[in-house]
PDB file of N, CA, C and O in Angstrom:
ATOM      1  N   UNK A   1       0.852  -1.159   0.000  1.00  0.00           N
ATOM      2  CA  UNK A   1       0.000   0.000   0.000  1.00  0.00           C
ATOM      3  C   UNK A   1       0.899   1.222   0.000  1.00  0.00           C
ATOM      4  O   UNK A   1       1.780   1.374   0.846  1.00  0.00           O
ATOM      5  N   UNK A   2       0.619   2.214  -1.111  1.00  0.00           N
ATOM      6  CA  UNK A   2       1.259   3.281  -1.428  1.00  0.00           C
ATOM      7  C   UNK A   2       0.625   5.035  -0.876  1.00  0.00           C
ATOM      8  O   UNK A   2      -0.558   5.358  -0.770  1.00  0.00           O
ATOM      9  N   UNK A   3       1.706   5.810  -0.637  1.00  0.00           N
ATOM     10  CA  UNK A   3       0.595   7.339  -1.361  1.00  0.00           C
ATOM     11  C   UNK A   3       1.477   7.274  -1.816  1.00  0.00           C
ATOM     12  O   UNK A   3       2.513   6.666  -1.544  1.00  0.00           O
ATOM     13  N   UNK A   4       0.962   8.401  -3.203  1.00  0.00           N
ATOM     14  CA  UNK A   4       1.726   8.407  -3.933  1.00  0.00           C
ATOM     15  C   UNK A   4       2.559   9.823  -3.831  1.00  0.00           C
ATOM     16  O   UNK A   4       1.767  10.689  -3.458  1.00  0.00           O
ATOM     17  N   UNK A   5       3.985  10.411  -4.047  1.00  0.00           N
ATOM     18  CA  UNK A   5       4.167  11.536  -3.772  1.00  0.00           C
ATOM     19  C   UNK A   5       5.381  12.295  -4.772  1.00  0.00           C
ATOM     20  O   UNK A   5       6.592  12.414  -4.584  1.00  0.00           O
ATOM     21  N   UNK A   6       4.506  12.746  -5.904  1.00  0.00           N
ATOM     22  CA  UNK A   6       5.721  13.316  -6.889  1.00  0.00           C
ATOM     23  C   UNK A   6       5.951  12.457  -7.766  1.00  0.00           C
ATOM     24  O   UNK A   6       5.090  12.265  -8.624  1.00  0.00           O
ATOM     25  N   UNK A   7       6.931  11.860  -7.780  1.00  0.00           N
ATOM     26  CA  UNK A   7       7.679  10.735  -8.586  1.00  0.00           C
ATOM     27  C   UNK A   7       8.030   9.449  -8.111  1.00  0.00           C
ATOM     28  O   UNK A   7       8.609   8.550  -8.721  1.00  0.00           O
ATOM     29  N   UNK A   8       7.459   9.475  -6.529  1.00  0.00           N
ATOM     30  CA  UNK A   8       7.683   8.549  -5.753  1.00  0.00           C
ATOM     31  C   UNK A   8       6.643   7.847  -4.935  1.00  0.00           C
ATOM     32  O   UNK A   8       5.575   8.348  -4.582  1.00  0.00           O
ATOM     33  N   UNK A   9       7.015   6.776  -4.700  1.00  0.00           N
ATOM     34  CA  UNK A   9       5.749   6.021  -3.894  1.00  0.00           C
ATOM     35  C   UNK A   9       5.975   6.087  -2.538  1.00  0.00           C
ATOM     36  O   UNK A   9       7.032   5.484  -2.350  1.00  0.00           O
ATOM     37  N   UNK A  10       5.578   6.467  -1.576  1.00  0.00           N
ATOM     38  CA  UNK A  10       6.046   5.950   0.200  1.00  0.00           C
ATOM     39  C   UNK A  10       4.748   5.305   0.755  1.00  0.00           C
ATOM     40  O   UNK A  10       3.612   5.779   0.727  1.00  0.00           O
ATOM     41  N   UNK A  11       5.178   4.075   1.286  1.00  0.00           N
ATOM     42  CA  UNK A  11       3.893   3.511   1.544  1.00  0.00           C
ATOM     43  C   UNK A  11       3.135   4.211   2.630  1.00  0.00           C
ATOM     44  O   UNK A  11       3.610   5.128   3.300  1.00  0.00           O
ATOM     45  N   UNK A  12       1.621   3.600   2.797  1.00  0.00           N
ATOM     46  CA  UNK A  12       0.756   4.033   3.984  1.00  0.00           C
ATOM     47  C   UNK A  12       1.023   3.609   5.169  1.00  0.00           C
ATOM     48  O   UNK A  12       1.347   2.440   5.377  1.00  0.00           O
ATOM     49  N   UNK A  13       0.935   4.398   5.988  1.00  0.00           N
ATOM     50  CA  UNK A  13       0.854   3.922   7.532  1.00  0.00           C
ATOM     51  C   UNK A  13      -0.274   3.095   7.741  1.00  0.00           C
ATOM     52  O   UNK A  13      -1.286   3.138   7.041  1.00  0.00           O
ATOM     53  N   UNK A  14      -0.084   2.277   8.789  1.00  0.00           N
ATOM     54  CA  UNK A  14      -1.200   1.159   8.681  1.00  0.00           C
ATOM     55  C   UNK A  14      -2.350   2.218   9.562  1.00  0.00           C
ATOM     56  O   UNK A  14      -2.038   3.346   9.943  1.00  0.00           O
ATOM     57  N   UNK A  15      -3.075   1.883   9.679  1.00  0.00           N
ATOM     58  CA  UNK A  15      -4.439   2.673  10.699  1.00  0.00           C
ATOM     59  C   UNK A  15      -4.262   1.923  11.787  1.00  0.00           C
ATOM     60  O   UNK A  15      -3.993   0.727  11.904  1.00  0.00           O
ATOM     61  N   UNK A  16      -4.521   3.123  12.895  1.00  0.00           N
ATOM     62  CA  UNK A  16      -4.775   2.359  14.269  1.00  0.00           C
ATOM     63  C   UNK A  16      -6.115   3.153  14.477  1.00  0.00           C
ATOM     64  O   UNK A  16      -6.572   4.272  14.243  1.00  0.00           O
ATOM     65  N   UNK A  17      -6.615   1.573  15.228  1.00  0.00           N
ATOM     66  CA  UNK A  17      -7.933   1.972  15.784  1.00  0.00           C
ATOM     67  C   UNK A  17      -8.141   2.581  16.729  1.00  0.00           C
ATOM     68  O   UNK A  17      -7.058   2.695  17.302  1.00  0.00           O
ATOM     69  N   UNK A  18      -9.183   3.252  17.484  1.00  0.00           N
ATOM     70  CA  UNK A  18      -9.293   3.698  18.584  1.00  0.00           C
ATOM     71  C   UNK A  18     -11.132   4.150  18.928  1.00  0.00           C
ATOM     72  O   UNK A  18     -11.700   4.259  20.015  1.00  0.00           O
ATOM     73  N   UNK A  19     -11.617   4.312  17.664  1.00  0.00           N
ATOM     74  CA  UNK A  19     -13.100   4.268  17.800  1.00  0.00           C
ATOM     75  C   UNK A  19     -13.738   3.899  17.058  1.00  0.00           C
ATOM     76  O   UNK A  19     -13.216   3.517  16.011  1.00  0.00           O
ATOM     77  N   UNK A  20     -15.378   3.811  17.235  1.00  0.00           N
ATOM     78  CA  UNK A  20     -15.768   2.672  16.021  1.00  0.00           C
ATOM     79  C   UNK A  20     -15.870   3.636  14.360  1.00  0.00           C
ATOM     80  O   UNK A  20     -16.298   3.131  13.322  1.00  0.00           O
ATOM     81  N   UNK A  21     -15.451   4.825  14.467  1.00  0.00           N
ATOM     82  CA  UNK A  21     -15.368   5.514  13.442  1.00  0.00           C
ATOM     83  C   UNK A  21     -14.311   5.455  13.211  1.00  0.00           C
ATOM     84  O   UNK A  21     -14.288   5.977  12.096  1.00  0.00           O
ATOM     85  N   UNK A  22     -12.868   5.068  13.546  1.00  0.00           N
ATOM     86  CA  UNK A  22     -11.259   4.806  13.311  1.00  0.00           C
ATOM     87  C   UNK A  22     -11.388   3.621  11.945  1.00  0.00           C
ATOM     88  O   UNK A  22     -11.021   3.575  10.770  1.00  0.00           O
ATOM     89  N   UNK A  23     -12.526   2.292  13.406  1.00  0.00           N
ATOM     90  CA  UNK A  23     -12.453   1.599  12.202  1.00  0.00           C
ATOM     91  C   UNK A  23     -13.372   0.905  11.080  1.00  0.00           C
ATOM     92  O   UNK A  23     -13.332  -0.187  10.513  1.00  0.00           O
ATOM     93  N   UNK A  24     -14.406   2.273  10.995  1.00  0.00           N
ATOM     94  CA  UNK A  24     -15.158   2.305  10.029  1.00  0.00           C
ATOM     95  C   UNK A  24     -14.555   2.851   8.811  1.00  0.00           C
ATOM     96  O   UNK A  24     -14.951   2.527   7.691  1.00  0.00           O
ATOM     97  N   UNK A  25     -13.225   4.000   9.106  1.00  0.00           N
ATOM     98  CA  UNK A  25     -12.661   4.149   8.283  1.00  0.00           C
ATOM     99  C   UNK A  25     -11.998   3.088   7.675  1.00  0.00           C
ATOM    100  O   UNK A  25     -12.597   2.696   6.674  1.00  0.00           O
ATOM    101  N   UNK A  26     -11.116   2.571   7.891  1.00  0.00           N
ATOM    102  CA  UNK A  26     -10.118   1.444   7.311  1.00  0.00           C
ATOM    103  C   UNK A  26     -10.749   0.490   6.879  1.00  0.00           C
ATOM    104  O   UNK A  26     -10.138  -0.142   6.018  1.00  0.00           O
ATOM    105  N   UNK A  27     -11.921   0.055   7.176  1.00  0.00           N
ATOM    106  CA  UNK A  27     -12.891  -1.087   6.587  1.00  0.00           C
ATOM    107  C   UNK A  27     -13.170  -0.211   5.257  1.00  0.00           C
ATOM    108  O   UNK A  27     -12.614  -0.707   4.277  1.00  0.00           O
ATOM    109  N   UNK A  28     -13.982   1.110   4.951  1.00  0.00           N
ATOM    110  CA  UNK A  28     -13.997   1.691   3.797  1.00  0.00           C
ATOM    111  C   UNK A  28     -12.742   1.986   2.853  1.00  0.00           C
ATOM    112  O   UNK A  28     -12.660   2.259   1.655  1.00  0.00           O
ATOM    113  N   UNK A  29     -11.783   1.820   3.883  1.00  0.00           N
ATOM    114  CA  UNK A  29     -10.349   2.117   2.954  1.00  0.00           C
ATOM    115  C   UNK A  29     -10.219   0.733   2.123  1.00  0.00           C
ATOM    116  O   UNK A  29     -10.301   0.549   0.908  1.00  0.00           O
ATOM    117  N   UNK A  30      -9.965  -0.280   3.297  1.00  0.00           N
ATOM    118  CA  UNK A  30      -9.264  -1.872   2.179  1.00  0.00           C
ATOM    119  C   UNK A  30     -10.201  -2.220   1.310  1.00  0.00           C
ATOM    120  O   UNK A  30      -9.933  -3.030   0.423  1.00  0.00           O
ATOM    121  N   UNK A  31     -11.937  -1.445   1.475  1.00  0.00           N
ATOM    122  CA  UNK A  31     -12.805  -2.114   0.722  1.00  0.00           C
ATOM    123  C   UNK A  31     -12.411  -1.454  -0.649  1.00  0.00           C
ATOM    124  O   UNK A  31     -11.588  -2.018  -1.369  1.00  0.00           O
ATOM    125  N   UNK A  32     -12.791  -0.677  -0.889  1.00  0.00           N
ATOM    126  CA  UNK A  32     -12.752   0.296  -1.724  1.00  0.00           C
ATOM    127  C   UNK A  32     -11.220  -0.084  -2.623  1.00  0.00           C
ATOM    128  O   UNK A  32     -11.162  -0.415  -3.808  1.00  0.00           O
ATOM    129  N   UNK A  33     -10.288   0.045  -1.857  1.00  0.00           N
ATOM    130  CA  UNK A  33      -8.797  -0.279  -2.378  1.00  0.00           C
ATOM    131  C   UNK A  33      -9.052  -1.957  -2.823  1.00  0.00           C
ATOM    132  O   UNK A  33      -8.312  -2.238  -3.765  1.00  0.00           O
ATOM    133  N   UNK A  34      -9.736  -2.891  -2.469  1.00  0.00           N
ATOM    134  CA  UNK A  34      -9.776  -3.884  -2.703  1.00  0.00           C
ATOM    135  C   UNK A  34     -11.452  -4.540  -4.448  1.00  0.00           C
ATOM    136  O   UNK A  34     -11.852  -5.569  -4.994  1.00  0.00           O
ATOM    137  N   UNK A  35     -11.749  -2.819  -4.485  1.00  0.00           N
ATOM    138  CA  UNK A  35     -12.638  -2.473  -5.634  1.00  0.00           C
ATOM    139  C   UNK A  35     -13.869  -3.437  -5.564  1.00  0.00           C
ATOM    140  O   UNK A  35     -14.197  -4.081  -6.560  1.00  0.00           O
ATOM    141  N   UNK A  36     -14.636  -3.545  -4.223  1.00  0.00           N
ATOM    142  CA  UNK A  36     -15.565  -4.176  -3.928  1.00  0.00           C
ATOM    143  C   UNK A  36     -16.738  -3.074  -3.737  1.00  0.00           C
ATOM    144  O   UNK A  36     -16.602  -1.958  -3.234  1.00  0.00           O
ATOM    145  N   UNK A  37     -17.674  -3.528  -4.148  1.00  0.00           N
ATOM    146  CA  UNK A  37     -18.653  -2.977  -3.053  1.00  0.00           C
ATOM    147  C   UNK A  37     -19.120  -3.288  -1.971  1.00  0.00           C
ATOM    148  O   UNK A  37     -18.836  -4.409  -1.548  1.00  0.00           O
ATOM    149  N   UNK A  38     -20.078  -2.316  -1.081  1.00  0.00           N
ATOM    150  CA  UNK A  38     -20.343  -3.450   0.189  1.00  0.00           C
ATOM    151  C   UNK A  38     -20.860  -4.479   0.373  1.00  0.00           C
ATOM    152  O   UNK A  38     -20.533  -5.276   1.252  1.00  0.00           O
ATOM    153  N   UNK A  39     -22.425  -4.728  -1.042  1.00  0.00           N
ATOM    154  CA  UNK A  39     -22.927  -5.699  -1.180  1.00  0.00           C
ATOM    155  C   UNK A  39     -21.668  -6.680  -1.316  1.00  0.00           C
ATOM    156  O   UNK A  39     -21.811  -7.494  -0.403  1.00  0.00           O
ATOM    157  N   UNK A  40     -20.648  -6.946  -1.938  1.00  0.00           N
ATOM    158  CA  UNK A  40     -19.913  -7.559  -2.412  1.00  0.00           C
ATOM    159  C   UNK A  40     -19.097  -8.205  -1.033  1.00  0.00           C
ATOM    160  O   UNK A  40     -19.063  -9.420  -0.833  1.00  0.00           O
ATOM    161  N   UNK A  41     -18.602  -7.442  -0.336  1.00  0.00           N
ATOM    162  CA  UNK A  41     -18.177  -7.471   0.741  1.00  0.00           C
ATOM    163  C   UNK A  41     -18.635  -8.237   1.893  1.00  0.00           C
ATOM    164  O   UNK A  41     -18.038  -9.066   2.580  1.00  0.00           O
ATOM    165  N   UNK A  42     -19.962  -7.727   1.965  1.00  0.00           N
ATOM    166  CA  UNK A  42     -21.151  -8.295   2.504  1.00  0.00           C
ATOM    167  C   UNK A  42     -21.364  -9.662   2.777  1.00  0.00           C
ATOM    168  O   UNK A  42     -21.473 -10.403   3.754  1.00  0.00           O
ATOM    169  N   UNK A  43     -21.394  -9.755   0.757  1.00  0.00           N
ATOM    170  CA  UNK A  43     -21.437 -11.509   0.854  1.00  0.00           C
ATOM    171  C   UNK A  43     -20.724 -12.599   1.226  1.00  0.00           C
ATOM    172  O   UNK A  43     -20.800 -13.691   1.789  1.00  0.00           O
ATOM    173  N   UNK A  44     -19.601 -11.429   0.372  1.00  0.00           N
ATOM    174  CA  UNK A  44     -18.379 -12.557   0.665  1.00  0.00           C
ATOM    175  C   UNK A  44     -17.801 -13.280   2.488  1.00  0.00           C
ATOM    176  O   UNK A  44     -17.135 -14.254   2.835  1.00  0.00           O
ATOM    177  N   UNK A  45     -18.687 -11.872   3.403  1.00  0.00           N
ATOM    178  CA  UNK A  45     -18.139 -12.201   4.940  1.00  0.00           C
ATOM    179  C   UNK A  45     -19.147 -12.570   5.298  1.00  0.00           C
ATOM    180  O   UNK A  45     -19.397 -12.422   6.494  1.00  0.00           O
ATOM    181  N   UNK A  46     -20.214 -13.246   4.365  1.00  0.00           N
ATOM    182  CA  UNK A  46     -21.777 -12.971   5.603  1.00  0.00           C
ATOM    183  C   UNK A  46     -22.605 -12.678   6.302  1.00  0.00           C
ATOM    184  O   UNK A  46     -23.466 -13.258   6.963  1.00  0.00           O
ATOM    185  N   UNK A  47     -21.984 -10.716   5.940  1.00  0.00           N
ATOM    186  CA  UNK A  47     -23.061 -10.048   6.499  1.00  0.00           C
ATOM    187  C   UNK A  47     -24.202  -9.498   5.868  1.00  0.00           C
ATOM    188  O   UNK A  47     -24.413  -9.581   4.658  1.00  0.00           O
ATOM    189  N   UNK A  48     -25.005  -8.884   6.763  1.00  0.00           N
ATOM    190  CA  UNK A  48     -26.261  -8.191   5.945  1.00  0.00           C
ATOM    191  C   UNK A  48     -25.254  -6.808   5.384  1.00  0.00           C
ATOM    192  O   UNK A  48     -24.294  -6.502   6.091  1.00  0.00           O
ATOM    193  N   UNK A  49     -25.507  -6.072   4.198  1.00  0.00           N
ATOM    194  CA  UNK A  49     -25.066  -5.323   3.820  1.00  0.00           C
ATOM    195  C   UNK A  49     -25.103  -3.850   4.380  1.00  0.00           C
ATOM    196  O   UNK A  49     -24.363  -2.906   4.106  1.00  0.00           O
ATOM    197  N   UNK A  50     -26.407  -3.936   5.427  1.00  0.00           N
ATOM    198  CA  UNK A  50     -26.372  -2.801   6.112  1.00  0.00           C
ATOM    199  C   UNK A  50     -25.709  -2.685   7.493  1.00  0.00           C
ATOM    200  O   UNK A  50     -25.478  -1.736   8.243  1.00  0.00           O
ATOM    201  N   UNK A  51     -25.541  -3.701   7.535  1.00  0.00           N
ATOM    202  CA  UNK A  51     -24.176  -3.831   8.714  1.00  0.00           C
ATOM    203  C   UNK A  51     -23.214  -3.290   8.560  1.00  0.00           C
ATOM    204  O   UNK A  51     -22.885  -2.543   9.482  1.00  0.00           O
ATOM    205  N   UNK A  52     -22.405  -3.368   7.506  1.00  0.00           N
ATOM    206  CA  UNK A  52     -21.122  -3.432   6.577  1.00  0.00           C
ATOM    207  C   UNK A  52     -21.449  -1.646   6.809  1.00  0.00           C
ATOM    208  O   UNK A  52     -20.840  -1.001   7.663  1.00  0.00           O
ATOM    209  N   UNK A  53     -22.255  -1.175   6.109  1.00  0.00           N
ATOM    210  CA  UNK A  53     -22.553  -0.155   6.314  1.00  0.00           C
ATOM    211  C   UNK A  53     -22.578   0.968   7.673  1.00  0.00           C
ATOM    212  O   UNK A  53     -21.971   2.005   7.939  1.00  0.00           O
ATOM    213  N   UNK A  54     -23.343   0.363   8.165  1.00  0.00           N
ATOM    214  CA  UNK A  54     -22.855   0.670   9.673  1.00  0.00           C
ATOM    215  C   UNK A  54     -21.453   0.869  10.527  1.00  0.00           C
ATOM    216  O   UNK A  54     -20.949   1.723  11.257  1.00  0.00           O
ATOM    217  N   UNK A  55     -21.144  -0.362  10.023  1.00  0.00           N
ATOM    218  CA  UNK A  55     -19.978  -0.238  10.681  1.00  0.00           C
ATOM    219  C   UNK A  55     -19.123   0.584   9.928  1.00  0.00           C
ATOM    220  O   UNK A  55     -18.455   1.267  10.704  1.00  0.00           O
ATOM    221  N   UNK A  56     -18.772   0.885   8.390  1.00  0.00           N
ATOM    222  CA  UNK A  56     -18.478   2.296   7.975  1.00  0.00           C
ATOM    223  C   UNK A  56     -18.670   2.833   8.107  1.00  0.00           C
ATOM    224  O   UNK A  56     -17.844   3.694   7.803  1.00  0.00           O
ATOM    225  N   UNK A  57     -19.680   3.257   8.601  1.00  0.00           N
ATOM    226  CA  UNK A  57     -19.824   4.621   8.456  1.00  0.00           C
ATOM    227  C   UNK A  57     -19.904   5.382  10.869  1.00  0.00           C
ATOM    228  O   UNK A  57     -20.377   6.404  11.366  1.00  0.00           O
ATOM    229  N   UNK A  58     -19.182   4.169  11.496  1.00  0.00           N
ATOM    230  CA  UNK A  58     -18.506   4.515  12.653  1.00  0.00           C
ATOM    231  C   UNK A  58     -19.424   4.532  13.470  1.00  0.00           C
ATOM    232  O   UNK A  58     -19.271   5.098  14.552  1.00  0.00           O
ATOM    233  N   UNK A  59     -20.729   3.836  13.092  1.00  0.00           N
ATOM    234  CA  UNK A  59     -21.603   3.153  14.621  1.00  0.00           C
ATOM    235  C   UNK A  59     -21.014   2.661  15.219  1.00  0.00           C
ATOM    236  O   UNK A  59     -20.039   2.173  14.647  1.00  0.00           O
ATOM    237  N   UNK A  60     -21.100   2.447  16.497  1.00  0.00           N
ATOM    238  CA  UNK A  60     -20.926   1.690  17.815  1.00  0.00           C
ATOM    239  C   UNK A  60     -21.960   0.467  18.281  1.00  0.00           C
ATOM    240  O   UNK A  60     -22.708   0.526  19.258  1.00  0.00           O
ATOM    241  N   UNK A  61     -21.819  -0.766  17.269  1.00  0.00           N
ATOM    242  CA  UNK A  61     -22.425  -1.592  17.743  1.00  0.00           C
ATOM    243  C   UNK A  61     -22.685  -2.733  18.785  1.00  0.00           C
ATOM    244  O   UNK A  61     -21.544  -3.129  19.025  1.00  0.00           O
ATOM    245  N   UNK A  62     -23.056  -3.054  19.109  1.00  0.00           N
ATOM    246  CA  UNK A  62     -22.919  -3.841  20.578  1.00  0.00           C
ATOM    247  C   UNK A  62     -21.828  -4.569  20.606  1.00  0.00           C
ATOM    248  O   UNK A  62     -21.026  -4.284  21.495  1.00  0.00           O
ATOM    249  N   UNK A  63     -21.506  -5.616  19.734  1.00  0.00           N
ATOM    250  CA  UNK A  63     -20.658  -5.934  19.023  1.00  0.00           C
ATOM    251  C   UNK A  63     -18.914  -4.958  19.388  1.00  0.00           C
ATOM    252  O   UNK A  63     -18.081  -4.896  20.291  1.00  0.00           O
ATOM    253  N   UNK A  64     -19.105  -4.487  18.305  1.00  0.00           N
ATOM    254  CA  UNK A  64     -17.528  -2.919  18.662  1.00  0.00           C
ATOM    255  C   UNK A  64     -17.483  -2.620  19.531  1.00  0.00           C
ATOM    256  O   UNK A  64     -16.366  -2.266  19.907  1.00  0.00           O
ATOM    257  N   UNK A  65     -18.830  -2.511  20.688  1.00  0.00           N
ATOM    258  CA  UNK A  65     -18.550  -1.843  22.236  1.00  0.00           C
ATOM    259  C   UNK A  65     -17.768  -2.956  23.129  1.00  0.00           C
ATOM    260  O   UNK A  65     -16.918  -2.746  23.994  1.00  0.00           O
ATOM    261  N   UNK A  66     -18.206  -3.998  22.750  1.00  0.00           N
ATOM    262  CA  UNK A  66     -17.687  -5.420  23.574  1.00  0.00           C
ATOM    263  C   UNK A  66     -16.273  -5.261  23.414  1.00  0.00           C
ATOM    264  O   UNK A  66     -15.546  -5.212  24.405  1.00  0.00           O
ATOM    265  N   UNK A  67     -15.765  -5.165  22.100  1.00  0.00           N
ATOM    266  CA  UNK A  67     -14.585  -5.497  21.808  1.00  0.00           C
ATOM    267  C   UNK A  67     -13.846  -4.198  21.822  1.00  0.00           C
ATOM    268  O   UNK A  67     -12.869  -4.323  21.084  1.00  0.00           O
ATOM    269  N   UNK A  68     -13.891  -3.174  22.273  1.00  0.00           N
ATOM    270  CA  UNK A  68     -13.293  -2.137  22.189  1.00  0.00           C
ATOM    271  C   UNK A  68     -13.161  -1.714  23.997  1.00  0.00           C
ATOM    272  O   UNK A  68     -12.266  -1.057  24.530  1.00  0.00           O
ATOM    273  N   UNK A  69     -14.422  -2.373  24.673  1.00  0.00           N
ATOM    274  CA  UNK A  69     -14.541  -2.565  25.916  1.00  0.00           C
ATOM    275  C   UNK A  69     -13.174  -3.390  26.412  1.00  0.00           C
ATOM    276  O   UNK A  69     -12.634  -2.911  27.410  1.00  0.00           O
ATOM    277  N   UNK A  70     -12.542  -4.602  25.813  1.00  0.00           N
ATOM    278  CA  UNK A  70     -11.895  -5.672  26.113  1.00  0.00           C
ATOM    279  C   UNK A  70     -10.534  -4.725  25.544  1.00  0.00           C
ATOM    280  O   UNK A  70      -9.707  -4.582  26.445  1.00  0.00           O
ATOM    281  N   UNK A  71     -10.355  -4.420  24.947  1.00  0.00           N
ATOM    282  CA  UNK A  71      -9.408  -3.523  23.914  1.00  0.00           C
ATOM    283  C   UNK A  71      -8.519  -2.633  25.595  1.00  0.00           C
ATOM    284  O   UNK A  71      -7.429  -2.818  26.136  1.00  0.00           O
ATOM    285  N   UNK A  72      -9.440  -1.897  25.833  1.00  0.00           N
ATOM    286  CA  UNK A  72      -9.411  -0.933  26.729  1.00  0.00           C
ATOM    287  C   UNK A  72      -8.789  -1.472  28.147  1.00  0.00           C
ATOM    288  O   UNK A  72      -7.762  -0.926  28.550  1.00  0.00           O
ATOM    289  N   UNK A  73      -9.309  -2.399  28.823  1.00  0.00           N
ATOM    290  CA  UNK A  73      -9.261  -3.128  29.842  1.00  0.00           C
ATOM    291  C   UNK A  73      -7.445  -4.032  30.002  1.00  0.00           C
ATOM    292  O   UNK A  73      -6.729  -4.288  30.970  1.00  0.00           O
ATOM    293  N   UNK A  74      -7.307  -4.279  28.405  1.00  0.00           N
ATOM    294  CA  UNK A  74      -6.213  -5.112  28.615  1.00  0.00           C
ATOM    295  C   UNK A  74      -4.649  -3.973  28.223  1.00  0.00           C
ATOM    296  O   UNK A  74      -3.465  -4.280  28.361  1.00  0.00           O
ATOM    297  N   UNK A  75      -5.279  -2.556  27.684  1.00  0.00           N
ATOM    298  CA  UNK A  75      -4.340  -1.688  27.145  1.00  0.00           C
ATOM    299  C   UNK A  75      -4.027  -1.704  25.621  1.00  0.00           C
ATOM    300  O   UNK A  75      -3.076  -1.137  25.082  1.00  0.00           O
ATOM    301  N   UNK A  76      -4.690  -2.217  25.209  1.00  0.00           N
ATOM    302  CA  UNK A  76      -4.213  -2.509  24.004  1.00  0.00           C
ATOM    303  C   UNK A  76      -4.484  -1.993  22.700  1.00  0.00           C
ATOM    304  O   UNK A  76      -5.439  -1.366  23.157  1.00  0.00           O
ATOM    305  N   UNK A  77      -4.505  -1.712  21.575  1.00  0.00           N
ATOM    306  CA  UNK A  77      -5.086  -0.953  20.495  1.00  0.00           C
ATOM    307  C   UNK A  77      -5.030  -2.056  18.877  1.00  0.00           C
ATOM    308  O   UNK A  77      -4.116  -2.860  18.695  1.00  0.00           O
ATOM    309  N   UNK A  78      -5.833  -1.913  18.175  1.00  0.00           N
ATOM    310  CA  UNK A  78      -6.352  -2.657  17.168  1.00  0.00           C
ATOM    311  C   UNK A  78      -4.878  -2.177  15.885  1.00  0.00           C
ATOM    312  O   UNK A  78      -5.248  -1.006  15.803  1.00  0.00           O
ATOM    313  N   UNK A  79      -3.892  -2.214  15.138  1.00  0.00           N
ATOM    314  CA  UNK A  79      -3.516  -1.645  13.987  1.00  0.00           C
ATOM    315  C   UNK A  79      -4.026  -2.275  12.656  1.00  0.00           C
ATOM    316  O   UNK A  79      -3.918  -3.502  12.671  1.00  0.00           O
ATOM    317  N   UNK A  80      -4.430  -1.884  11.778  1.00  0.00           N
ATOM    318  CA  UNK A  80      -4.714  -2.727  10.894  1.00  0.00           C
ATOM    319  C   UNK A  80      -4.093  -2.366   9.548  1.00  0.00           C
ATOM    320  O   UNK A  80      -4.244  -1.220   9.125  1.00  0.00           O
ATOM    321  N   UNK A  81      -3.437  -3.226   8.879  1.00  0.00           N
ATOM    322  CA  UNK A  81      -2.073  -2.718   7.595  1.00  0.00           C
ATOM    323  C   UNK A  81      -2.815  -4.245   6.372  1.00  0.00           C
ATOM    324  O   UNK A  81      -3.466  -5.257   6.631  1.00  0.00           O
ATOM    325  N   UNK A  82      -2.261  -3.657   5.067  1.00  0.00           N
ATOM    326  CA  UNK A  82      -2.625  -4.590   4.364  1.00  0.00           C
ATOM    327  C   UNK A  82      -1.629  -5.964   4.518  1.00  0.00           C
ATOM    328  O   UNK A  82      -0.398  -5.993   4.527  1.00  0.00           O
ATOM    329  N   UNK A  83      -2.640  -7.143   4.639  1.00  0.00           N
ATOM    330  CA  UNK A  83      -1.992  -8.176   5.059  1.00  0.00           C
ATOM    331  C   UNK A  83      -1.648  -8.935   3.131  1.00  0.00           C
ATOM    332  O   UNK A  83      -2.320  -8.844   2.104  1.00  0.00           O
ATOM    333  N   UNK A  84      -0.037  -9.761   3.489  1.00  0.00           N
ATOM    334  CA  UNK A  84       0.242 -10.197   2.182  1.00  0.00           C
ATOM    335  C   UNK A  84      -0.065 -11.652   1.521  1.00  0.00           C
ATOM    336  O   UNK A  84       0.463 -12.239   0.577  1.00  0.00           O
ATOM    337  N   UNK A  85      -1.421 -12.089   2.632  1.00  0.00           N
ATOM    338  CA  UNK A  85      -1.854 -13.588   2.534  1.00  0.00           C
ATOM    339  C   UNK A  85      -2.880 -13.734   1.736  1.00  0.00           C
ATOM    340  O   UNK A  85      -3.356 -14.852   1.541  1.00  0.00           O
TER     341      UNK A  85
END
């Protein structure tokens, strides 16, 4: 993963999470970079598409509160970078 700058490429910093809008962003980033839509996305993970949605667009679902709850408790923070698997 690149920006691009001039004549040169320097890659992206990976995203760190920290709220459910951190990582509503980066879910819209790899999707998008990965030229899906959400329906597409959707299917492929098994969700309802308005989930997918949701969670882009940085709801706090019961779900994200749990795990951001546990996140918190142990100190810890989510990074998320494109994986090469």
């Amino acid at each position: 993963m690149t920006t691009d700058l001039g004549d040169r490429a320097v890659p992206r910093q990976p995203f760190r999470i920290y709220t459910p809008a951190s990582l509503g962003d980066a879910i819209r980033h790899y999707r998008t970079e990965a030229g899906l839509t959400q329906a597409q996305l959707a299917e492929a993970a098994g969700l309802q598409r308005s989930y997918l949605s949701e969670l882009e667009n940085g709801k706090e679902t019961e779900q994200v509160r749990r795990l951001f709850r546990v996140l918190r408790q142990l100190g810890v923070r989510i990074t998320l970078e494109k994986a090469d698997w």
